[in-house]
N, C-alpha and C positions, 0 to 999 in steps of 0.2 A: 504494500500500500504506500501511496504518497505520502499520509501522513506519517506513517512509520517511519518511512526513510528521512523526513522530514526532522524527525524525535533522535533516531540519532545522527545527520548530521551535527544538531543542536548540543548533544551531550558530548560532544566532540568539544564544539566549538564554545561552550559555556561548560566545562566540567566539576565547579564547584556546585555544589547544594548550601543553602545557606539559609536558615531560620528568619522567620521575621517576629511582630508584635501576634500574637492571637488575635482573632475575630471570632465574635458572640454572637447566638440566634435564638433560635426556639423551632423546636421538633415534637410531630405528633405521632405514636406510634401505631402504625394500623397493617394488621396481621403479622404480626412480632417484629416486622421492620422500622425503621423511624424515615419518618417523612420528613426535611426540612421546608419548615414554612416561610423561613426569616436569616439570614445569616448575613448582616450588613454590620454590627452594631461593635464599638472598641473596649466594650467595659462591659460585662454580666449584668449591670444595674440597666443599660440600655437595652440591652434584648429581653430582660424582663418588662419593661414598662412597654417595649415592643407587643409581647405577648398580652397585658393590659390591654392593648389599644388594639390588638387580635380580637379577645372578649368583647368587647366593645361592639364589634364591628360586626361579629356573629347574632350580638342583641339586638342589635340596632336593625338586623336584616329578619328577622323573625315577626307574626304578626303579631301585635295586642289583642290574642286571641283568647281564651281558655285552654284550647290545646296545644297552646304552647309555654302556655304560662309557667309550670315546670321547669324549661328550657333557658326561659329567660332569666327568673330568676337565681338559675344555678349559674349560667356568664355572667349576669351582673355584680354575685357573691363573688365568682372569680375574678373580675379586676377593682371591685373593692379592696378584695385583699391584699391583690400584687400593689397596689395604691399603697399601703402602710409595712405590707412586710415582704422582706427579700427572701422569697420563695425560688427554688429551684427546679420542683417537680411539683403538677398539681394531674390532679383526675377530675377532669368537668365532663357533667353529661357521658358518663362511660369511656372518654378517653385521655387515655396518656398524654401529658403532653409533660418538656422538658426542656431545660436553659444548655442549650449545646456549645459547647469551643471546638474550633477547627486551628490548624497550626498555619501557616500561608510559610510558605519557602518561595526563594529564587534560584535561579540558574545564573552564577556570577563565570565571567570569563577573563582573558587578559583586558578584552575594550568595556570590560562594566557590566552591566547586566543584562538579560537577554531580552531580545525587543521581542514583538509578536511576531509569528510566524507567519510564513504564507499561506498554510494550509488552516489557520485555525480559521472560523467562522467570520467572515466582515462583512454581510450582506446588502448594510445601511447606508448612502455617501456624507460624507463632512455634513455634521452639526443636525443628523436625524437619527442620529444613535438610541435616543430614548423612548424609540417605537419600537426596540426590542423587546420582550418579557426576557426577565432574569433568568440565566438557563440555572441555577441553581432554586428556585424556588421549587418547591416541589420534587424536589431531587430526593431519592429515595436511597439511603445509606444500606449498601451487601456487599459486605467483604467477599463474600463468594463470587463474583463477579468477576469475568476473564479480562483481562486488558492486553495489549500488545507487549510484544517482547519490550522495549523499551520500559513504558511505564511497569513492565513487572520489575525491571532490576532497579526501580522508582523505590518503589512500595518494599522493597527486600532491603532496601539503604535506609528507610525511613525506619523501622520494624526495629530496630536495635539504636535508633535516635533518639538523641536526650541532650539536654543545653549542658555544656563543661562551661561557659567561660564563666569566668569569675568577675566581670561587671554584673552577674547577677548576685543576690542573696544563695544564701546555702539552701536556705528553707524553698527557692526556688528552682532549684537544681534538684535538693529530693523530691518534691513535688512531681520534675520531669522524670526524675527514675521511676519511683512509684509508678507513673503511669504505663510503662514501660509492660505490669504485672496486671494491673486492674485494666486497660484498654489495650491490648494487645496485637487487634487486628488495624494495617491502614486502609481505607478509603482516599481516593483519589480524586476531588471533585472536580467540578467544572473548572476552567484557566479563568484568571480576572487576574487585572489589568493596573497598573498606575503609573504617572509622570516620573521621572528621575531628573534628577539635574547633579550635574557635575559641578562642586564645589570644594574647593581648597584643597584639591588632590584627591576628592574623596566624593559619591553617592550618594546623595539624601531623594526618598522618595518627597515630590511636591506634592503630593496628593496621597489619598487614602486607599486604598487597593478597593478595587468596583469590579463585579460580574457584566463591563463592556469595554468597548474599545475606545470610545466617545472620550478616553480621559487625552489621547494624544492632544485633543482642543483645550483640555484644563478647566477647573473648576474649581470655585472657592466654596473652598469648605473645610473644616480642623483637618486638620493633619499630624500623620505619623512622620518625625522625621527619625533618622537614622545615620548614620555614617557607613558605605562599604567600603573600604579602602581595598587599595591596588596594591598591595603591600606583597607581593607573593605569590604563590599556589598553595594549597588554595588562600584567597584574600582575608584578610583576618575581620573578623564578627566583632559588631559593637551593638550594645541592645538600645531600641528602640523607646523612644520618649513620647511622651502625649506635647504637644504644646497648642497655646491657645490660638497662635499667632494665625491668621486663613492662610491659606495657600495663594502664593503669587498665580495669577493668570498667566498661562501662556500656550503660545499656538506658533505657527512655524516660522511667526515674523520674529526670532529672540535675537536680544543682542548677541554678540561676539563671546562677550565674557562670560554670558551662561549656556552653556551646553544642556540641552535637554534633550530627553528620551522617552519614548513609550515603550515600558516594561511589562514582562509578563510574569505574573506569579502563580504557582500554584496553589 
């Protein structure tokens, strides 16, 4: 397949795997799988008040009937609650639902990090990106699920992955062991996307990692930044900070002195 050859040309030419900040959702689970509703969100307190404003929106779509009343009442219990308490797992209306994290990596190389590929999905032209639906919405989590040779020697790197560096806490590193035992299997989701800009010798993503392409235009909104330096093979890891600061705009007219990029994460 094109795209295969495509993955590993790529793993060639980007050979580092490299961690980023986690992303937060909320997942409903139906016939023992988990279905993700939501996975946008930089903090667990945001994908909860996400799943809140899910509740909501499921009351809000039901009639002020008698025969639903039932219904209603049990979503509006559930995002009263998420309202005052930081809830992780709740059961409304007979289903599961749960505050999920996904880990986001990059493909880092000698020229920085890896842009989008030819063969991934682009359907939409310059600045109508946002008539795509999210390919991870509804995206349904089975490890038992076959994937290409590439992305299996993906998933076999990930599977014994866990953060060492030491800009993090201890208590965050065993956290990442631990998980190592209690989450065992990876899942390989949809690709999504963010700005980079080349800065002081070093990679900071401009933007927040999005399930489209649309970020190569740029968008203001909080931002993860980061530093990936060129320091090597593989580039050496610096963890990832919240800042309040927006993200600068930009689009293909940039100056000289900033170098930007559309990135692809996994």
């Amino acid at each position: 397949m094109v795209s295969e050859d495509d993955a590993r040309e790529r793993s060639i030419a980007y050979p580092a795997l490299m961690w980023s900040m986690p992303i937060f959702g909320f997942a409903q689970q139906v016939d023992g799988r988990w279905r993700i509703l939501r996975l946008t969100a930089d903090e667990p307190q945001h994908a909860r008040d996400g799943l809140a404003s899910h509740f909501r929106k499921l009351h809000s779509e039901l009639p002020e009937i008698d025969e639903h009343a039932t219904e209603r009442a049990a979503y509006e219990a559930a995002y009263e609650l998420l309202d005052w308490e930081s809830l992780d797992e709740l059961t409304v209306n007979g289903l599961h639902y749960r505050i999920i994290r996904a880990q986001p990596f990059i493909r880092m190389g000698p020229d920085g990090p890896e842009p989008p590929r030819p063969t991934d999905p682009d359907p939409y032209p310059p600045g109508k990106a946002e008539r795509a639906a999210l390919p991870i919405d509804g995206f349904v989590i089975d490890p038992t699920v076959g994937t290409g040779l590439t992305d299996g020697l993906v998933r076999m790197e990930m599977i014994s992955g866990y953060l060492t560096s030491e800009v993090v806490s201890e208590n965050v590193r065993a956290d990442s062991r631990r998980a190592l035992t209690t989450h065992p299997n990876v899942v390989l989701l949809p690709i999504c996307y963010t700005i980079g800009g080349y800065v002081d010798g070093g990679w900071r993503p401009r933007t927040a990692a999005m399930y489209r392409r649309h970020r190569r235009h740029g968008t203001q909104v909080s931002s993860l930044w980061a530093t990936w330096r060129l320091t090597g093979t593989p580039p050496s890891r610096r963890l990832w900070r919240r800042t309040n600061a927006p993200a600068q705009r930009t689009s293909r007219h940039v100056p000289t002195t900033s170098r930007c990029r559309a990135c692809r994460a996994g």
